[in-house]
VEXDREN-2710 file (C-alpha; in Angstrom, 1 decimal):
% VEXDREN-2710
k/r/px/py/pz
1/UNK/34.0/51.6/-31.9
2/UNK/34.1/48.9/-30.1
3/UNK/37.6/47.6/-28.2
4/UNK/38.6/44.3/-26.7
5/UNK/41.6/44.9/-23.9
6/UNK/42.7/41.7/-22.8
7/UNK/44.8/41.0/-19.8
8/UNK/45.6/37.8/-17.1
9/UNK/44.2/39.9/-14.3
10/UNK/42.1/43.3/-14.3
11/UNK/39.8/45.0/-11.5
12/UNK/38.4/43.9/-8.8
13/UNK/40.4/40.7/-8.6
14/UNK/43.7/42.8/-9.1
15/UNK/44.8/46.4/-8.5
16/UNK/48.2/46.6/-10.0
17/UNK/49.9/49.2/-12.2
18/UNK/49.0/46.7/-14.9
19/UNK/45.6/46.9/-14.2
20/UNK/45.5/50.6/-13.4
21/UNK/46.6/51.5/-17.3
22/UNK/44.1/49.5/-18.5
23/UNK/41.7/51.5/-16.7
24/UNK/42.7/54.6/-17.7
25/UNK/42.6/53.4/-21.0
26/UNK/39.0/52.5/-21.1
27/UNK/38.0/55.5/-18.9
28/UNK/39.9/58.5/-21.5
29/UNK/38.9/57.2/-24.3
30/UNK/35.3/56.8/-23.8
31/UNK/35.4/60.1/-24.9
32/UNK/35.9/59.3/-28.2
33/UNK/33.6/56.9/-28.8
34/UNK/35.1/54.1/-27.9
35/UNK/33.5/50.9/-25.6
36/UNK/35.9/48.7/-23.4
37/UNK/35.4/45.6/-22.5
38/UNK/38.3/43.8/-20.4
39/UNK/38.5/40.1/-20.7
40/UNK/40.7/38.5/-17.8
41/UNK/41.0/35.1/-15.5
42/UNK/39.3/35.1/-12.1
43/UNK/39.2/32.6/-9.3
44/UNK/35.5/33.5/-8.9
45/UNK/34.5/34.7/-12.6
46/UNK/30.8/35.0/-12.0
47/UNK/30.8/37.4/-8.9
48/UNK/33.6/39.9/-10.5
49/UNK/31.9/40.2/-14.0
50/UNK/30.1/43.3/-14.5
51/UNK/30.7/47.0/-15.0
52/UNK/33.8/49.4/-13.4
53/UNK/32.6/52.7/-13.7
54/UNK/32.0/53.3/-18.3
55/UNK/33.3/49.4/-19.2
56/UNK/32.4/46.2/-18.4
57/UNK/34.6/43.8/-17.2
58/UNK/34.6/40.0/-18.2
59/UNK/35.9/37.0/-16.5
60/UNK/36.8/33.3/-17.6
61/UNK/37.4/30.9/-15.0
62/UNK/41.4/30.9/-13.3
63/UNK/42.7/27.3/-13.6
64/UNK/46.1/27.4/-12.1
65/UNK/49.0/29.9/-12.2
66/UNK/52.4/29.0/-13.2
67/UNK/55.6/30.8/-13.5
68/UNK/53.4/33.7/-12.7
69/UNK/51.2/33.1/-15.6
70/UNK/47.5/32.3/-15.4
71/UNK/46.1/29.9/-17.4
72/UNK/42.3/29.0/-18.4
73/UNK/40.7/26.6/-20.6
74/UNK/37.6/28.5/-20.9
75/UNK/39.1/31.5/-21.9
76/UNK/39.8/31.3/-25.6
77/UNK/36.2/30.2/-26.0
78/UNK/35.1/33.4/-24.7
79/UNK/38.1/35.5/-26.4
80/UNK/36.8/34.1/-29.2
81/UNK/33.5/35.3/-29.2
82/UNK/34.3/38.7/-27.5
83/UNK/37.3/39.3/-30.6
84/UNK/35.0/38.4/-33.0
85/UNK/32.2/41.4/-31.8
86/UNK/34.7/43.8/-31.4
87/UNK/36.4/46.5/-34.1
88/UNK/39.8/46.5/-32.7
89/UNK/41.2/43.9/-29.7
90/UNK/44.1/45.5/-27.5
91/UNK/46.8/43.2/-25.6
92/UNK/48.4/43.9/-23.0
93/UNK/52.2/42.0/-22.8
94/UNK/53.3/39.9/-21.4
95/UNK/50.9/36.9/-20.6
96/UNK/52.1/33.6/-23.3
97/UNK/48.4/32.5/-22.7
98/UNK/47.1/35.8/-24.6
99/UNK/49.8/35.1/-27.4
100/UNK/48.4/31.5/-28.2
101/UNK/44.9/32.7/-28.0
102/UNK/45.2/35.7/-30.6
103/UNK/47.6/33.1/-33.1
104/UNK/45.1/30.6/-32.4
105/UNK/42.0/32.7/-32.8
106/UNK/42.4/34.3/-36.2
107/UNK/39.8/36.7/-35.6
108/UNK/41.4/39.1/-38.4
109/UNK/40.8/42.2/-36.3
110/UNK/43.3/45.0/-35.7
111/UNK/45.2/44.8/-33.2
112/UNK/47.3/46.8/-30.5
113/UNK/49.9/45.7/-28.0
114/UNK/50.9/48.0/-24.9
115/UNK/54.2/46.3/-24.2
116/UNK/54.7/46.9/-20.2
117/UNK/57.6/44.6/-19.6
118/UNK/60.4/42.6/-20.9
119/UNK/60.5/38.8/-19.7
120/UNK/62.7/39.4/-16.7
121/UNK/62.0/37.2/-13.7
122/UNK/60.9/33.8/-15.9
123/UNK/64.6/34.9/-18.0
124/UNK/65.1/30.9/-18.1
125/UNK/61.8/30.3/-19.6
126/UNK/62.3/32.9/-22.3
127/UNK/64.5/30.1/-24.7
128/UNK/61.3/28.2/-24.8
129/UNK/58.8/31.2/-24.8
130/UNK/60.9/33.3/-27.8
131/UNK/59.5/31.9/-30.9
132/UNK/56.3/32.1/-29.9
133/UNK/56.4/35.7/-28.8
134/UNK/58.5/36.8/-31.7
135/UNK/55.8/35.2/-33.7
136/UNK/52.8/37.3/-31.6
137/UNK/54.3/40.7/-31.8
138/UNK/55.3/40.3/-35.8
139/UNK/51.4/39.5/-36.1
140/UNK/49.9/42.4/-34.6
141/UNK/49.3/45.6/-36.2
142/UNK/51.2/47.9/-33.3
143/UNK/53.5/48.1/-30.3
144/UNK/53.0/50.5/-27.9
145/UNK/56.1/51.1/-25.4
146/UNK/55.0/53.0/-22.5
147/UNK/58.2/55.6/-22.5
148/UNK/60.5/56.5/-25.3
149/UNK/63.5/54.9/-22.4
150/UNK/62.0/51.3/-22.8
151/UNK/61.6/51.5/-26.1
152/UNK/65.1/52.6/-27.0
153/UNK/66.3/50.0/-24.2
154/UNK/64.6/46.7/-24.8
155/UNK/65.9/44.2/-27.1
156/UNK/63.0/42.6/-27.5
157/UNK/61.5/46.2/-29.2
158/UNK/64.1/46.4/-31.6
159/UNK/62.9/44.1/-34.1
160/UNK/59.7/45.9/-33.8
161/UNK/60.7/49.6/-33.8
162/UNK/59.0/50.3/-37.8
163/UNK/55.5/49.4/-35.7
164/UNK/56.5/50.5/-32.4
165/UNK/55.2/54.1/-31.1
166/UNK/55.7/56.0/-27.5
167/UNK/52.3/56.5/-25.5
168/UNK/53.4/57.5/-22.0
169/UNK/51.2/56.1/-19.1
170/UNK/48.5/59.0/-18.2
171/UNK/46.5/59.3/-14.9
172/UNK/43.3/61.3/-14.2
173/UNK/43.9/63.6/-11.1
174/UNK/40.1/64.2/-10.8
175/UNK/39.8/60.7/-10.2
176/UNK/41.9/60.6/-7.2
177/UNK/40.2/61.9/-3.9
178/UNK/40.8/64.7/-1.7
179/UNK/41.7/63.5/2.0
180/UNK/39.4/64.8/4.7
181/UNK/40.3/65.9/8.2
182/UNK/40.2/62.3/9.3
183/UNK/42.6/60.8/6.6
184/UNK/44.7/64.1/7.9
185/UNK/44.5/62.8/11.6
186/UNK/45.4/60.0/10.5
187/UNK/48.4/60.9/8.8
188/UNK/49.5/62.9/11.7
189/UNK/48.8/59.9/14.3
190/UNK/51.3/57.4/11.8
191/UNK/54.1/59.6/11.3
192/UNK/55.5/62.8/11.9
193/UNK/57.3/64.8/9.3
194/UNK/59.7/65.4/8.0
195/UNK/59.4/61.7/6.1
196/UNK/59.8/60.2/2.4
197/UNK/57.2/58.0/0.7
198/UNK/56.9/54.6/-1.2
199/UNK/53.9/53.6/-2.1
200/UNK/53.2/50.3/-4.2
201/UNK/52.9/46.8/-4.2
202/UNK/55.6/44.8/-2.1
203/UNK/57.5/43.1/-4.8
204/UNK/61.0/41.5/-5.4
205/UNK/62.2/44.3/-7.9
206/UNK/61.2/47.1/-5.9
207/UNK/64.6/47.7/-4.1
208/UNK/62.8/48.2/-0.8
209/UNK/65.4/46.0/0.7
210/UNK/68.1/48.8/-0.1
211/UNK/65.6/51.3/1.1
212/UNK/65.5/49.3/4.4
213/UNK/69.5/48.7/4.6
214/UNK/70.0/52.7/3.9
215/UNK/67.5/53.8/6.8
216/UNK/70.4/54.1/9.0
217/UNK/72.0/56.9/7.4
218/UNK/68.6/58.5/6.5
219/UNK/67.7/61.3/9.2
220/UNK/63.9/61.2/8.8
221/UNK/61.4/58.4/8.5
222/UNK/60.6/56.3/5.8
223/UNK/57.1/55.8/5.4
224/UNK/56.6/51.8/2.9
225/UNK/52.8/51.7/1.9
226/UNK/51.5/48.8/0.6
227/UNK/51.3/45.0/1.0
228/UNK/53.0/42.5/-1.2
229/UNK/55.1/38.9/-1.2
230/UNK/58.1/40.3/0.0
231/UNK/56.4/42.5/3.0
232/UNK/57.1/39.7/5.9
233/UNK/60.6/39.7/4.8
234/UNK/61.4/43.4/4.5
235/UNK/59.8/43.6/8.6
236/UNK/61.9/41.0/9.5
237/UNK/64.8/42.9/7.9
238/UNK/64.0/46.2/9.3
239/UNK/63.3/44.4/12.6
240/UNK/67.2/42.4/12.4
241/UNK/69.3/45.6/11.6
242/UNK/67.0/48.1/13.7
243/UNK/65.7/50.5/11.5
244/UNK/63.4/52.0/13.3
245/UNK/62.6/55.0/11.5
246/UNK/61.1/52.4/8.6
247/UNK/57.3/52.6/9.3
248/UNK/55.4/50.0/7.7
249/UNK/51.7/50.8/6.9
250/UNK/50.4/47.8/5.2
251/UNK/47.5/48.3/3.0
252/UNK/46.1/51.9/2.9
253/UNK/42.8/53.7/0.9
254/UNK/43.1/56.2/-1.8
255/UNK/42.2/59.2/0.5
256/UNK/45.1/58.0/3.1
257/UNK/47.4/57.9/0.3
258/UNK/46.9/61.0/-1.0
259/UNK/47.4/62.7/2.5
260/UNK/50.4/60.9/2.9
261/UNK/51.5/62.5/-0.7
262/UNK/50.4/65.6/-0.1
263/UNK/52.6/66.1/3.4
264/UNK/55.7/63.8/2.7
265/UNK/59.2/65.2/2.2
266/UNK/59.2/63.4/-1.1
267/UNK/58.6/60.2/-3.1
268/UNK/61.3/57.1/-3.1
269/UNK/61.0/54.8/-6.1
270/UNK/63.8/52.4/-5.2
271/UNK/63.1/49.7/-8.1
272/UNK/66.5/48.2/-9.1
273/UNK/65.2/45.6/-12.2
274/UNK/63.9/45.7/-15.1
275/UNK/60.5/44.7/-14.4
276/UNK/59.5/48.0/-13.5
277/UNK/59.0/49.4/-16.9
278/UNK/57.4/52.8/-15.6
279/UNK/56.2/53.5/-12.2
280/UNK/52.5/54.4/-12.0
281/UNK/53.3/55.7/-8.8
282/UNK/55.9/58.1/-9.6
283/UNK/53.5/60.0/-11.9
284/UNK/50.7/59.9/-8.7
285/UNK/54.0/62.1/-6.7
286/UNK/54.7/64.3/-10.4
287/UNK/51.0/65.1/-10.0
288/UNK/51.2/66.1/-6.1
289/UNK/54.0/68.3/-7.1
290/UNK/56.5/65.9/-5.1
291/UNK/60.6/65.8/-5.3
292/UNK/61.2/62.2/-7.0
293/UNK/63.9/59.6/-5.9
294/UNK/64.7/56.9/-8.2
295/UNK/67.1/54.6/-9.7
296/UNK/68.8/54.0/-13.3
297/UNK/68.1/50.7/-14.8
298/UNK/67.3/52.0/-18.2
299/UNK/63.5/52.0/-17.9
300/UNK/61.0/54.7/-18.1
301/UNK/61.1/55.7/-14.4
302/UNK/63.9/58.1/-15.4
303/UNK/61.1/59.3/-18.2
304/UNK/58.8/60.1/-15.7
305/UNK/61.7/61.8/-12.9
306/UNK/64.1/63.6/-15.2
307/UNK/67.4/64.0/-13.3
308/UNK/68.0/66.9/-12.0
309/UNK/64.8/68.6/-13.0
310/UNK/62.1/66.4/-11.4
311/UNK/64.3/65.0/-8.4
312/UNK/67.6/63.1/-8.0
313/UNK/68.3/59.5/-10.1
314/UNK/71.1/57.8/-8.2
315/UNK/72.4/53.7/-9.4
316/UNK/70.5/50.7/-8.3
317/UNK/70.8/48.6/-5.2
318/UNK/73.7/51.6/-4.0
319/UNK/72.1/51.9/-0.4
320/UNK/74.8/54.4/0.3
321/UNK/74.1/56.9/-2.3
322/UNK/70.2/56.1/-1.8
323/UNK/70.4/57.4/1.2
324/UNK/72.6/60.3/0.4
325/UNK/70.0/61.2/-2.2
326/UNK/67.1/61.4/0.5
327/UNK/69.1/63.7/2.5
328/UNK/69.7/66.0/-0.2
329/UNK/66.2/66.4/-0.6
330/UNK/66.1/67.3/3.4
331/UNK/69.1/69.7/3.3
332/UNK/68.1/72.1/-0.1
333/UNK/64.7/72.9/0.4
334/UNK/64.8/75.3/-2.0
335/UNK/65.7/72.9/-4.8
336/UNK/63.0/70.0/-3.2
337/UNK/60.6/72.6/-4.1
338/UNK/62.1/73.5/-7.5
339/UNK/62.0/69.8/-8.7
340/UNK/58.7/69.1/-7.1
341/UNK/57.0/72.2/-9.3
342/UNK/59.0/70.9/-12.3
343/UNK/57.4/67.5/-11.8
344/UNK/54.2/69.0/-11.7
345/UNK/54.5/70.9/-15.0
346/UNK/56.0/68.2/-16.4
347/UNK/52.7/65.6/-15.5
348/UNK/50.5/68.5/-16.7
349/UNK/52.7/68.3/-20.2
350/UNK/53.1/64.3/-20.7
351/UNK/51.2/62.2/-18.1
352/UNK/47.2/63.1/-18.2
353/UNK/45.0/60.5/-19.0
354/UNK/43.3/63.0/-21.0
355/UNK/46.6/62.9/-23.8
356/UNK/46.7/59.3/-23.2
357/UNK/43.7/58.6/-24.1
358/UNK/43.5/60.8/-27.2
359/UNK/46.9/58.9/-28.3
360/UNK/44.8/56.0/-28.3
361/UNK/41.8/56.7/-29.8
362/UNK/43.8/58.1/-32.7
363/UNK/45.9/54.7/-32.7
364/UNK/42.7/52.6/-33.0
365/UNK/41.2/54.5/-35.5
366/UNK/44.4/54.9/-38.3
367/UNK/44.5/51.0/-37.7
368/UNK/41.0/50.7/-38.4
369/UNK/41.0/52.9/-41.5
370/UNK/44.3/51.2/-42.0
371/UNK/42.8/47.9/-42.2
372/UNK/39.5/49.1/-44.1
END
């Protein structure tokens, strides 16, 4: 069987959670049979086409980005072609620019959409962007939520709930590498414990600006890993209300992060919007057996940290009760290391890439018979 993911940014041009899933998806269900190819938009198409580990990854030239949203005339030529030589073609929402090219393409193929987000940041645009995107999702085959939260949360879904199913995010711990003594060393040489984590990309619905406001009352360090459009302004911050137990690291590799996982106090998932429809990160901490930190807005981080089992889930932007939260985790221990086994057991139950991608390959292949 051959699949068609298709995406406004993928590997190596683009490393977000986005972009991880998609991986994930191509790598579990290889297993099965199945052949990925990822079409996306690239600013230098030609150099970043090729193969990423079992799939290949294709690129059509980046014109210009608006709104957040790429756009390329090249690239419904070659979704075209790549839809047409595929069995099953698998989108990944939202991106309007995918939504015209599968309407415009007809390529009669069945077809799967992993619905990451609701429009939240371009909310002005969505008047304008609505009928076209009602029209999309009542045209393919499946919706895929990634947590039963967002499903039962997002009024955009609702409509779509007969075709709609729960696949929950997986990731494959043998991919992730064990940290040497230097990456140790290293971790030593940045911080000292007792600290609490964040690790992800810099962005405007993160929260990290409450994280940074409730350092004060916070008695350990904060460790913020990572590098993003917001990371100038949250030094600034840190640096105007002198919170000097906020340690930025900027950019780190996968064998740093994973000693900083292995040794913090915890994980801190601050995100306060919408946007953040899951938390790829927050399974990476489940899977070190970490005490989670997050915040309520509805989404499926409080699918992946069950309150009061997995760690603490206190309301967004609240920097008081944020940092109340992290010194719980400080002052009991016992139940830190409760919640961080329950997360754990509960990654080993719900977040493998190995059910993931099982859930998948049974999806494409009851569409395919479906449509045969």
């Amino acid at each position: 069987m051959k699949v068609l993911h298709f995406f406004k940014t993928y590997w190596p041009d683009s490393f977000g959670g986005v972009e991880r899933t998609i991986h994930a998806i191509a790598e579990s269900t290889a297993g099965y049979g199945i052949e990925t190819q990822v079409l996306s938009l690239s600013s230098a198409p030609e150099e970043n086409t090729g193969r990423i580990d079992g799939h290949i990854a294709v690129k059509a030239k980046l014109d210009f980005e608006l709104a957040s949203t790429g756009f390329s005339r090249e690239v419904f030529r070659k979704f075209d072609r790549l839809a047409r030589q595929s069995d099953l073609v698998h989108y990944h929402f939202p991106w309007p620019v995918m939504d015209i090219a599968h309407l415009r393409s007809r390529h009669g193929k069945p077809a799967v959409v992993t619905y990451h987000s609701d429009i939240v940041k371009q909310r002005l645009l969505l008047p304008f962007y609505n009928p076209l995107m009602q029209r999309f999702l009542g045209d393919v085959d499946a919706i895929v939520a990634t947590s039963p939260d967002y499903l039962g949360s997002s009024a955009t879904l609702r409509k779509f709930r007969a075709k709609s199913q729960v696949i929950p995010i997986g990731i494959d711990q043998s991919a992730y590498p064990v940290p040497t003594a230097a990456d140790n060393a290293w971790r030593q040489s940045m911080v000292s414990e007792p600290f609490v984590l964040f690790v992800g990309v810099l962005r405007y619905y993160k929260g990290l600006d409450i994280l940074v406001e409730a350092a004060d009352r916070v008695r350990c360090k904060i460790v913020i890993a990572g590098s993003g459009p917001i990371g100038q302004q949250l030094k600034r911050q840190a640096e105007r209300l002198g919170r000097d137990n906020v340690i930025f690291l900027g950019e780190i590799s996968e064998p740093q992060k994973m000693a900083l996982l292995h040794t913090c106090s915890g994980f801190v998932f601050p995100s306060n919007q919408r946007s953040e429809a899951y938390g790829v990160s927050l399974a990476e901490a489940a899977m070190c057996g970490k005490p989670m930190i997050s915040c309520e807005i509805g989404t499926g981080t409080s699918y992946v940290n069950k309150a009061g089992v997995t760690g603490l889930i206190v309301p967004p932007s609240d920097p008081a009760r944020l940092a109340e939260a992290i010194d719980r985790l400080l002052d009991s221990p016992e139940e830190a290391e409760k919640w961080g086994r329950a997360a754990r057991e509960r990654f080993s139950n719900l977040f493998t890439a190995d059910k993931m991608g099982r859930a998948y390959a049974e999806l494409y292949l009851r569409l395919i018979n479906r449509r045969a």
